[in-house]
N, CA, C, O and CB atoms as a CASP TS submission, in Angstrom:
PFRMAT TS
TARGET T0000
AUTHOR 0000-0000-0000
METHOD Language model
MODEL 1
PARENT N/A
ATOM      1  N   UNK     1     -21.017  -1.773 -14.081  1.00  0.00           N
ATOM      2  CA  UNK     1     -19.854  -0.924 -14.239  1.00  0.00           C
ATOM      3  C   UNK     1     -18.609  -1.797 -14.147  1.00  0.00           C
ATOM      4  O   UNK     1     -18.657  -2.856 -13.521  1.00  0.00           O
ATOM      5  CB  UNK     1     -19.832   0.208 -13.172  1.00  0.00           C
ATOM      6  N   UNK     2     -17.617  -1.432 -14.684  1.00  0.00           N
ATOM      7  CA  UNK     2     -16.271  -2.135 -14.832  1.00  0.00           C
ATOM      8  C   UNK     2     -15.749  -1.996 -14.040  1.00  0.00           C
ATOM      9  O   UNK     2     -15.835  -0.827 -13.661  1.00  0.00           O
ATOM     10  CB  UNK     2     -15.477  -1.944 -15.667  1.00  0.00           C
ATOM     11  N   UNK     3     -14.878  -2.852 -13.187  1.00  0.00           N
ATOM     12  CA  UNK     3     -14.144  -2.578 -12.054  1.00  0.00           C
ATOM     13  C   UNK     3     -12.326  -1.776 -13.076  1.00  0.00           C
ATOM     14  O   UNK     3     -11.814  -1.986 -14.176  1.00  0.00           O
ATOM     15  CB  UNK     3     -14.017  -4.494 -10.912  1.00  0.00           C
ATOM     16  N   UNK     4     -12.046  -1.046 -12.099  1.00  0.00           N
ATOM     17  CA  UNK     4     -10.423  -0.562 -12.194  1.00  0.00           C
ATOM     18  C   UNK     4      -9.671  -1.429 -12.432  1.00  0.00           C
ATOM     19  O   UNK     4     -10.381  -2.427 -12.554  1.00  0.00           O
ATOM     20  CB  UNK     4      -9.793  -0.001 -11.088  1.00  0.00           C
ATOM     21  N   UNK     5      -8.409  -1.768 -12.616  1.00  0.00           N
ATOM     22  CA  UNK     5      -7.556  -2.017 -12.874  1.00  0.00           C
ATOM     23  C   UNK     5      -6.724  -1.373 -11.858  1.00  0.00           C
ATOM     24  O   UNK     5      -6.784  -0.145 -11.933  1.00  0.00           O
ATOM     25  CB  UNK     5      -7.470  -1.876 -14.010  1.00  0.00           C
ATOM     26  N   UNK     6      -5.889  -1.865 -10.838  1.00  0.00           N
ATOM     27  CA  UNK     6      -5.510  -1.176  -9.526  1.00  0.00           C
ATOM     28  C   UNK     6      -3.814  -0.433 -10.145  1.00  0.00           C
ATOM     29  O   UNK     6      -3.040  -0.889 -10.986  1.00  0.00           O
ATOM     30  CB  UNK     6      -5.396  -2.620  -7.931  1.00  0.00           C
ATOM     31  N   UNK     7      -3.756   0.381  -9.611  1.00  0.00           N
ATOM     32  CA  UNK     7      -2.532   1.204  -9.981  1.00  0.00           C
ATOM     33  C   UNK     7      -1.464   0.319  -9.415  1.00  0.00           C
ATOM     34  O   UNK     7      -0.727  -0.291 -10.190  1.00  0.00           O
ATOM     35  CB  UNK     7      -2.495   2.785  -9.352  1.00  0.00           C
ATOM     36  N   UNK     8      -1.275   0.160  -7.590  1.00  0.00           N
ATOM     37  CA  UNK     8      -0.394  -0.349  -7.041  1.00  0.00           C
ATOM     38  C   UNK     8      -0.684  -2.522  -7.209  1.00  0.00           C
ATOM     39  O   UNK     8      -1.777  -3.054  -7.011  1.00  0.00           O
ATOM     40  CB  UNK     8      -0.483   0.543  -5.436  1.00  0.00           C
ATOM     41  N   UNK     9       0.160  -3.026  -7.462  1.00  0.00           N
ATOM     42  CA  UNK     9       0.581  -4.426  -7.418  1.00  0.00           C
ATOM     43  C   UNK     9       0.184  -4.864  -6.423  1.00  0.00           C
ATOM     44  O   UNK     9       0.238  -3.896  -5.664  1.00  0.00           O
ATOM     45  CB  UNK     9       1.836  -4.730  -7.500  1.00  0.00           C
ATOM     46  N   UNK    10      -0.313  -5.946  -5.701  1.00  0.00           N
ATOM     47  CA  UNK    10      -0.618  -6.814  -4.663  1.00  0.00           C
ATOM     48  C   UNK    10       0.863  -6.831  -3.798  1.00  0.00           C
ATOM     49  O   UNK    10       0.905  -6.656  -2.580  1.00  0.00           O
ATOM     50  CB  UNK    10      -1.165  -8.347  -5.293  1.00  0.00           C
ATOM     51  N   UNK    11       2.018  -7.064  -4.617  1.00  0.00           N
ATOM     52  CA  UNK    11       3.130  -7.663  -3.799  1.00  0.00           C
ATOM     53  C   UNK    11       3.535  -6.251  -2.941  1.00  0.00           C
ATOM     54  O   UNK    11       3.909  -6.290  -1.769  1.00  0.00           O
ATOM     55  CB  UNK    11       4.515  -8.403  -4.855  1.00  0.00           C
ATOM     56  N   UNK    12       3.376  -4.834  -3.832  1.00  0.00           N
ATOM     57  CA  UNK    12       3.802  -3.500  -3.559  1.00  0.00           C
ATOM     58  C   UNK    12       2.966  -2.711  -2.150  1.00  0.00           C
ATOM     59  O   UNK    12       3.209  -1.800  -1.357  1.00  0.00           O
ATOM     60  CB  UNK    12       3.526  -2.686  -5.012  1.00  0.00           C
ATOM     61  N   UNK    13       1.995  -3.574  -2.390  1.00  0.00           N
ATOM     62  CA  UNK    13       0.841  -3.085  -1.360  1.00  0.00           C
ATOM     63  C   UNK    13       1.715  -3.623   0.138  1.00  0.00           C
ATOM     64  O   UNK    13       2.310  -3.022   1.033  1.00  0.00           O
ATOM     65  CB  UNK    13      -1.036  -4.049  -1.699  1.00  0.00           C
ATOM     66  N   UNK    14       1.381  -5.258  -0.195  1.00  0.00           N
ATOM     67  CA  UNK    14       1.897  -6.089   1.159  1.00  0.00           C
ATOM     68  C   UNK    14       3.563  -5.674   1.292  1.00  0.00           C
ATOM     69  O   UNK    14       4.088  -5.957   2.369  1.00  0.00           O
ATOM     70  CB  UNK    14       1.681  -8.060   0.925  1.00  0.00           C
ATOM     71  N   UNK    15       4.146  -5.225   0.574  1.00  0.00           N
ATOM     72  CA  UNK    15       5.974  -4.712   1.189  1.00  0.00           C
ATOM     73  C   UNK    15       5.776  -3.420   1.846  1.00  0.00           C
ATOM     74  O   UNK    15       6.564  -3.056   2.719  1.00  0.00           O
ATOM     75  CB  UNK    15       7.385  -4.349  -0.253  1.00  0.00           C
ATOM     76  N   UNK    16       4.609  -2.579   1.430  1.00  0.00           N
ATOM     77  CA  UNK    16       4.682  -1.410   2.760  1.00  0.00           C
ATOM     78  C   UNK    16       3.835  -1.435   3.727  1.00  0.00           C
ATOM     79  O   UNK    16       3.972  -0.829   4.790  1.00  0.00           O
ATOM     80  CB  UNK    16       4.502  -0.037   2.417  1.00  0.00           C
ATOM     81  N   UNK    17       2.623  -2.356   3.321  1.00  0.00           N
ATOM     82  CA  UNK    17       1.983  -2.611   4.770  1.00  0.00           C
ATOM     83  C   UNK    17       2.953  -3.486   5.789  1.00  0.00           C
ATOM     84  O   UNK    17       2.845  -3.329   7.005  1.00  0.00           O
ATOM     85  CB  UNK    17       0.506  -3.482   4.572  1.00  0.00           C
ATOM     86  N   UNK    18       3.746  -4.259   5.321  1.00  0.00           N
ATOM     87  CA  UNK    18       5.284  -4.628   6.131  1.00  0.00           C
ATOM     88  C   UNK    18       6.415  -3.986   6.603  1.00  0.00           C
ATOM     89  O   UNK    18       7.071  -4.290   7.600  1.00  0.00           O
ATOM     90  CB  UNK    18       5.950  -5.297   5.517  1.00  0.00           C
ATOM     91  N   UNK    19       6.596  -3.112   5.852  1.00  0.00           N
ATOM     92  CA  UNK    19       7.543  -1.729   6.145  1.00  0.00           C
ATOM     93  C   UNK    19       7.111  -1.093   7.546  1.00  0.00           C
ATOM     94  O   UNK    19       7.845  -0.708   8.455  1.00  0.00           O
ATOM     95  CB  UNK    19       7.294  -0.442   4.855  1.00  0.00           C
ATOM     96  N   UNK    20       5.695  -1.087   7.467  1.00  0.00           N
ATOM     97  CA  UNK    20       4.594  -0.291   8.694  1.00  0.00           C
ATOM     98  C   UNK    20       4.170  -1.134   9.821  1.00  0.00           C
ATOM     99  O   UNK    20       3.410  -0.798  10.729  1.00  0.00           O
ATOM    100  CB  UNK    20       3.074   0.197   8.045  1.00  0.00           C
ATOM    101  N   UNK    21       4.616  -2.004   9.694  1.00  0.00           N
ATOM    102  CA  UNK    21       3.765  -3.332  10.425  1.00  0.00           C
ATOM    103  C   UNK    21       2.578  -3.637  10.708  1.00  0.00           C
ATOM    104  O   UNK    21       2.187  -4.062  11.796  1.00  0.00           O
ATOM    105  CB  UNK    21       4.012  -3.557  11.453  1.00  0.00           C
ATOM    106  N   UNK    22       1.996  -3.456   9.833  1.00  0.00           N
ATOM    107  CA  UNK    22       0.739  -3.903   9.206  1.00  0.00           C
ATOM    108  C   UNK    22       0.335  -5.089   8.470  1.00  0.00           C
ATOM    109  O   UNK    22      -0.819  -5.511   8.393  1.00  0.00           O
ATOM    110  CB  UNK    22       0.484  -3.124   8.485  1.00  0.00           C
ATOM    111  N   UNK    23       1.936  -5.874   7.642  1.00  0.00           N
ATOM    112  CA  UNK    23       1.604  -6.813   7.035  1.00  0.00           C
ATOM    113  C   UNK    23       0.786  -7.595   7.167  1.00  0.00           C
ATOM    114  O   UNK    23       0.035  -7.866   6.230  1.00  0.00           O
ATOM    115  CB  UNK    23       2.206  -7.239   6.917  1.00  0.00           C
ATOM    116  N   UNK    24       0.646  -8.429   8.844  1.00  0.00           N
ATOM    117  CA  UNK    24       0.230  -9.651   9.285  1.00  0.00           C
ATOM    118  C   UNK    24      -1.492  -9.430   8.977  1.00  0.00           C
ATOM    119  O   UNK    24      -2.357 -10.027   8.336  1.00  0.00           O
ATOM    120  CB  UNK    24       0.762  -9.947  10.981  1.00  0.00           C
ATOM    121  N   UNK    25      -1.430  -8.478   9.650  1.00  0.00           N
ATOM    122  CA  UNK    25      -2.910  -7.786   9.332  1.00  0.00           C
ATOM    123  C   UNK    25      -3.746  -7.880   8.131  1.00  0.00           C
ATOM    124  O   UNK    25      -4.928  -8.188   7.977  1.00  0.00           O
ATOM    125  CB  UNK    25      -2.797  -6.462   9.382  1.00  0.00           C
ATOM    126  N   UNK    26      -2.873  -7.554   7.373  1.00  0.00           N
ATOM    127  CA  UNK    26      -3.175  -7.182   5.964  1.00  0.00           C
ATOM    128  C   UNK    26      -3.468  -8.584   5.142  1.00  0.00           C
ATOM    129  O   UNK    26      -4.338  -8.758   4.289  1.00  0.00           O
ATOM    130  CB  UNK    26      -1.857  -6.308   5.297  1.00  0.00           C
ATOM    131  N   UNK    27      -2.630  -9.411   5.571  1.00  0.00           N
ATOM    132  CA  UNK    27      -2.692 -10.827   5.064  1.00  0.00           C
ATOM    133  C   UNK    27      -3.514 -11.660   5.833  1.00  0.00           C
ATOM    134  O   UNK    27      -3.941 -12.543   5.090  1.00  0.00           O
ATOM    135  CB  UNK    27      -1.401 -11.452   5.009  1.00  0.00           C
ATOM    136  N   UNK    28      -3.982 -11.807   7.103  1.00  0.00           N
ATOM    137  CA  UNK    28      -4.660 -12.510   7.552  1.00  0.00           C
ATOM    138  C   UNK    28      -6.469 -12.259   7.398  1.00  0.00           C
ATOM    139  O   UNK    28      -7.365 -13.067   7.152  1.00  0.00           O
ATOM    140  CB  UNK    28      -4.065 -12.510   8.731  1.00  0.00           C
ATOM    141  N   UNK    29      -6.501 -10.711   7.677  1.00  0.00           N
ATOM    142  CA  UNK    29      -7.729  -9.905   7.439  1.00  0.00           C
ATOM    143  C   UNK    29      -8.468  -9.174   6.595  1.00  0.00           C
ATOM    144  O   UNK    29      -9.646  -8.818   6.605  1.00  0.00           O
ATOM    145  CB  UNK    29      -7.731  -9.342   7.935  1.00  0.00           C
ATOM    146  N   UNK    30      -7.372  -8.979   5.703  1.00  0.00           N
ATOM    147  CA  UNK    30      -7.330  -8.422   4.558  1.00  0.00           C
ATOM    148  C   UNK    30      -7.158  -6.497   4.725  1.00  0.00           C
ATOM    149  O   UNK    30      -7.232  -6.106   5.889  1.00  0.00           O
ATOM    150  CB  UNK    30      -8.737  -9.027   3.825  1.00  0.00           C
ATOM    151  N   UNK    31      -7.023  -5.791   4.029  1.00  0.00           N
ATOM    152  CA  UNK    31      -6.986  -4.665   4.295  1.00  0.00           C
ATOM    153  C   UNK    31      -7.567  -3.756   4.833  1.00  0.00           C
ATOM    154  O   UNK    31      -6.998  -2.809   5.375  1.00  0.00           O
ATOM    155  CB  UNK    31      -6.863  -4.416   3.754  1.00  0.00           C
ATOM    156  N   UNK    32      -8.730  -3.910   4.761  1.00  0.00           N
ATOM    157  CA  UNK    32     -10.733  -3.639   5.490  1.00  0.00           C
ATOM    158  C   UNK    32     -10.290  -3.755   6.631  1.00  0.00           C
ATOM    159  O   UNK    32     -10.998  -3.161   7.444  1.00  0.00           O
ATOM    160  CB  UNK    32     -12.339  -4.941   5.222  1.00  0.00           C
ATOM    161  N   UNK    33      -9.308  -4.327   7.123  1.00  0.00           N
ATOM    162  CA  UNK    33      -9.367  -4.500   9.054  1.00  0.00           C
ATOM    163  C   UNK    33      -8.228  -3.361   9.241  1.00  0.00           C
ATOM    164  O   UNK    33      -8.452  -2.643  10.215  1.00  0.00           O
ATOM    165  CB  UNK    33      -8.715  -6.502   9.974  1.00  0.00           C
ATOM    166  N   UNK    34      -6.979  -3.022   8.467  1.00  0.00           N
ATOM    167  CA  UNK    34      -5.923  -2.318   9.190  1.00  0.00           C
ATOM    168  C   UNK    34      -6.775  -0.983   9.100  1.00  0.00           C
ATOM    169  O   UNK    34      -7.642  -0.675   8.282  1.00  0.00           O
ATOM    170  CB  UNK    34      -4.263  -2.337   8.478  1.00  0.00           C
ATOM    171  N   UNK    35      -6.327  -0.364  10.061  1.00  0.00           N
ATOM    172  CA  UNK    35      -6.957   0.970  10.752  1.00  0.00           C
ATOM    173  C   UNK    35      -6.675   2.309   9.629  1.00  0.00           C
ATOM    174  O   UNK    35      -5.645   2.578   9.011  1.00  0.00           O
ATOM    175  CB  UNK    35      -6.055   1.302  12.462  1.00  0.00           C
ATOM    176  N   UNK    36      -7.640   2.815   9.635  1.00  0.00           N
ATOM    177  CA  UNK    36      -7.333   4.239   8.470  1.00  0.00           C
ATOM    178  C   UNK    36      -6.205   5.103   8.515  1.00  0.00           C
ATOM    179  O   UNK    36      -5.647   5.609   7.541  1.00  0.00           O
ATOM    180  CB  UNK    36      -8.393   5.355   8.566  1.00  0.00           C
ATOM    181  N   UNK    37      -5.748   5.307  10.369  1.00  0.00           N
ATOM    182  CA  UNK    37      -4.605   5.855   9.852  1.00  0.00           C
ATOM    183  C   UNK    37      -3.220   5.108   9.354  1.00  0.00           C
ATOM    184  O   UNK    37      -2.199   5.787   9.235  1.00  0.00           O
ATOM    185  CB  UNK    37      -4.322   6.653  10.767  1.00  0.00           C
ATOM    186  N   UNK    38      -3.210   3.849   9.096  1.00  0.00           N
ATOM    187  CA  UNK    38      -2.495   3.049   8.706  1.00  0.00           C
ATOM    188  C   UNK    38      -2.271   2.778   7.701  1.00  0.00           C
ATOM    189  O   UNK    38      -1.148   2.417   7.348  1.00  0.00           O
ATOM    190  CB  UNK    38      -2.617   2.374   9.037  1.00  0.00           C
ATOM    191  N   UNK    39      -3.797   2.918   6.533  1.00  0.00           N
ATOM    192  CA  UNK    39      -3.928   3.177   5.289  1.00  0.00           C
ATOM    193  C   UNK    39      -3.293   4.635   4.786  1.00  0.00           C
ATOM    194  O   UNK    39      -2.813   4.889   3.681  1.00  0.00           O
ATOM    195  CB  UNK    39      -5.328   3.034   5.062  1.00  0.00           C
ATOM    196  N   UNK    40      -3.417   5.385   5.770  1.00  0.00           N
ATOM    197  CA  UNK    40      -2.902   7.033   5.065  1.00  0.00           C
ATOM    198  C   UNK    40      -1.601   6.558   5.022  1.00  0.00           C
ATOM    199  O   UNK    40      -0.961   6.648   3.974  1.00  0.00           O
ATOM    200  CB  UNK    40      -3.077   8.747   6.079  1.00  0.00           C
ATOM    201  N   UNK    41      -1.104   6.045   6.061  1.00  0.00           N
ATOM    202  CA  UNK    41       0.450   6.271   6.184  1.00  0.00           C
ATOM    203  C   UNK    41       0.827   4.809   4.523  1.00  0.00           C
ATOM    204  O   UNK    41       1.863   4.699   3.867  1.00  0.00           O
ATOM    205  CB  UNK    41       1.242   5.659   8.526  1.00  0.00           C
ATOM    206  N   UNK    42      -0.503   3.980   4.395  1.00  0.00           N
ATOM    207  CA  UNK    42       0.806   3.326   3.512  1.00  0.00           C
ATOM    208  C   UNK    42       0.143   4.573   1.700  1.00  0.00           C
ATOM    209  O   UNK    42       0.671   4.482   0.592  1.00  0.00           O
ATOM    210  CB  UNK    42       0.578   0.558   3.293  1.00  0.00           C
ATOM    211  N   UNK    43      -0.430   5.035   1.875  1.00  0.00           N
ATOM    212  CA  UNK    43      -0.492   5.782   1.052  1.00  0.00           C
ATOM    213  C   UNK    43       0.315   7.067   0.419  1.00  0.00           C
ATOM    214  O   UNK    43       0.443   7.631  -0.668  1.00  0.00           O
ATOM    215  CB  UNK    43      -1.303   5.920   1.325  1.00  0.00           C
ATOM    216  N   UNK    44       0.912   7.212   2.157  1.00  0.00           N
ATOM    217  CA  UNK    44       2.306   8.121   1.868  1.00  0.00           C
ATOM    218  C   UNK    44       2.977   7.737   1.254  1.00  0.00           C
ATOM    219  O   UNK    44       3.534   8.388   0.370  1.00  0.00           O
ATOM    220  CB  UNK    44       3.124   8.461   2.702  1.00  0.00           C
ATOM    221  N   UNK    45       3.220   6.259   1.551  1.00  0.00           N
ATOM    222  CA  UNK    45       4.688   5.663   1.689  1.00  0.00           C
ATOM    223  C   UNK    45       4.580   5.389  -0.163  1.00  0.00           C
ATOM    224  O   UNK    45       5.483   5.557  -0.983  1.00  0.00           O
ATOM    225  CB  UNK    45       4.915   3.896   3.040  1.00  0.00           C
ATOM    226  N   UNK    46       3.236   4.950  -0.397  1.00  0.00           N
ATOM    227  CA  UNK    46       3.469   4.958  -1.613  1.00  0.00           C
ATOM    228  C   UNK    46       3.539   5.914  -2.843  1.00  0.00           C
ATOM    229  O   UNK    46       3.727   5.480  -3.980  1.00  0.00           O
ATOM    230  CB  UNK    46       2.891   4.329  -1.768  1.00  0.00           C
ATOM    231  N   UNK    47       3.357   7.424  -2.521  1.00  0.00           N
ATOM    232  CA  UNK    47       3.040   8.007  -3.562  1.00  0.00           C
ATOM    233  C   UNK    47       4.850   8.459  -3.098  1.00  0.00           C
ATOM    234  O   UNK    47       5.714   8.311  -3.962  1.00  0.00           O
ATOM    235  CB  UNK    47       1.450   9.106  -3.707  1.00  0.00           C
ATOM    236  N   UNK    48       5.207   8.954  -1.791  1.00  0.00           N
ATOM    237  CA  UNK    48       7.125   8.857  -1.673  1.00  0.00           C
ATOM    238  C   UNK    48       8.137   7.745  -2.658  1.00  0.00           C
ATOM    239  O   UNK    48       9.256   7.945  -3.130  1.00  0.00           O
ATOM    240  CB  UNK    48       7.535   8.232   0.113  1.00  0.00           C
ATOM    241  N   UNK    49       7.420   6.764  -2.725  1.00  0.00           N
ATOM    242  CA  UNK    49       7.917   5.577  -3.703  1.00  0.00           C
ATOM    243  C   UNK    49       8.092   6.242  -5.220  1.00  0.00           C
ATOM    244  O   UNK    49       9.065   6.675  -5.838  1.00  0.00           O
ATOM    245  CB  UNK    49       6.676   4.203  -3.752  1.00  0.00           C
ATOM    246  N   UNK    50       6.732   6.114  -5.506  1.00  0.00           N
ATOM    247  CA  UNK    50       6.601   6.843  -6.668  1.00  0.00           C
ATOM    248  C   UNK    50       7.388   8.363  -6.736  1.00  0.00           C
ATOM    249  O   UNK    50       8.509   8.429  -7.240  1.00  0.00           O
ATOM    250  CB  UNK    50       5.102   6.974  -6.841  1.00  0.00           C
ATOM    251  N   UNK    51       6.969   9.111  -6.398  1.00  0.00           N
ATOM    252  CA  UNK    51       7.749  10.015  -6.513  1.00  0.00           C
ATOM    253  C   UNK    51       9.273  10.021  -6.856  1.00  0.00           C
ATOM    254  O   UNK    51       9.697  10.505  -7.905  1.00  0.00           O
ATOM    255  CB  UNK    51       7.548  10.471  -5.594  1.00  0.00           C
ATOM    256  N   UNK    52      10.207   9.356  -5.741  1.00  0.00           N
ATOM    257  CA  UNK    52      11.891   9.033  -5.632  1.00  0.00           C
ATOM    258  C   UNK    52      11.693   7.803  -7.115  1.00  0.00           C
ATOM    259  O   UNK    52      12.601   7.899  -7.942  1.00  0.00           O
ATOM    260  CB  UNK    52      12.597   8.072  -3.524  1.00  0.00           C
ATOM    261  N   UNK    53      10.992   7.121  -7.311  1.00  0.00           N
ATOM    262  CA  UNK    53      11.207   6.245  -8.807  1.00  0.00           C
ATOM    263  C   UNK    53      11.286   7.700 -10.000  1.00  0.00           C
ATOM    264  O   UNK    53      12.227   7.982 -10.742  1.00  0.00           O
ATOM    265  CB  UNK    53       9.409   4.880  -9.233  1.00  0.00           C
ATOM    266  N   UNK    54      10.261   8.264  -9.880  1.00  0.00           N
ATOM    267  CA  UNK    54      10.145   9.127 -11.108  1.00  0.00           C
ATOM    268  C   UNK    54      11.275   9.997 -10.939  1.00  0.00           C
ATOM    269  O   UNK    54      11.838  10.049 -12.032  1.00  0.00           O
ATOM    270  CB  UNK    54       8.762   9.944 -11.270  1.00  0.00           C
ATOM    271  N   UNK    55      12.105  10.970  -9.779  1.00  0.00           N
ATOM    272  CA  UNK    55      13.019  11.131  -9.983  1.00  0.00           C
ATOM    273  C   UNK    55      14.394  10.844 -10.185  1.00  0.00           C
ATOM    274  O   UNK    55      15.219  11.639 -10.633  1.00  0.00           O
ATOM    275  CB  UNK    55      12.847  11.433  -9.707  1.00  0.00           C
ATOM    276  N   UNK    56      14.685   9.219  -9.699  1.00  0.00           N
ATOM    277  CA  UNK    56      15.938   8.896 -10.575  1.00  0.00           C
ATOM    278  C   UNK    56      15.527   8.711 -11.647  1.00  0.00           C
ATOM    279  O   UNK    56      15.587   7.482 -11.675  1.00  0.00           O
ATOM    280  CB  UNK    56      16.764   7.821 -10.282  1.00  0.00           C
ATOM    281  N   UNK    57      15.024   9.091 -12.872  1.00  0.00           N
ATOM    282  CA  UNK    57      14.520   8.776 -13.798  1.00  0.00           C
ATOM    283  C   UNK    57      15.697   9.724 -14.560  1.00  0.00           C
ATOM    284  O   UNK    57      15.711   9.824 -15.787  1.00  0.00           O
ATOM    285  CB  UNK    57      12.945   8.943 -13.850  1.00  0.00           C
TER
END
């Protein structure tokens, strides 16, 4: 099977796992280590991103 093509950017990922303070984490351990509710929250943060982009639109 074909892997995805990821929606969010590498750099976009690591600026809100930094926003959250998660970065160090994220970069040393990779993402598999920061804690799930840490993942929800950067999942907020990113679909809020998206969202406020699509409305100054």
């Amino acid at each position: 099977m074909a892997r995805r093509r990821g929606i969010m950017s590498d750099e976009l990922k690591f600026e809100l796992a930094d926003e959250l303070g998660v970065g160090n984490i994220a970069r040393t351990e990779g993402f598999g280590s920061v804690s799930s509710r840490a993942c929800g929250s950067l999942v907020r943060a990113a679909i809020e991103r998206a969202e406020r982009s699509i409305g100054n639109r």
